[in-house]
C-alpha positions, 0 to 999 in steps of 0.5 A, a space after each residue: 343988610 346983606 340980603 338987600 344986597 343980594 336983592 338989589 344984586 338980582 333987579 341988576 341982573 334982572 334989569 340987564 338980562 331985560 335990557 338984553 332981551 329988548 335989543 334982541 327983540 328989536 333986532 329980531 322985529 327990524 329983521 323980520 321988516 327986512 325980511 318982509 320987504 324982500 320977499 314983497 320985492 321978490 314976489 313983484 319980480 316973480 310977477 313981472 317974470 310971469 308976465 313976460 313969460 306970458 307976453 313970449 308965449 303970446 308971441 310963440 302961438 301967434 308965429 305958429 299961427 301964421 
């Protein structure tokens, strides 16, 4: 009897370390989605800021054209 319960003791342990487990790999995957969706923002803003760098350096080389 005492080896059951040392067994049922162990899927208890077992089965809450699982459960541990499952929330921090959930937690881990919405941080890596955050992640993502930052770095696709920041790389729109890097491309918008390149655009506008080009629109200035248009602009500098058509001044110093005329």
């Amino acid at each position: 009897m005492e080896e059951k319960n040392k067994i049922y003791q162990k899927v208890a342990q077992l089965t809450e370390k699982f459960k541990k487990l499952q929330e921090s790999y959930a937690e881990a995957k919405a941080e890596i989605e955050r992640l993502r969706r930052e770095k696709e923002d920041l790389q729109r803003q890097l491309d918008n800021a390149l655009r506008e760098l080009r629109e200035i350096e248009r602009t500098i080389d058509t001044l110093l054209e005329e």
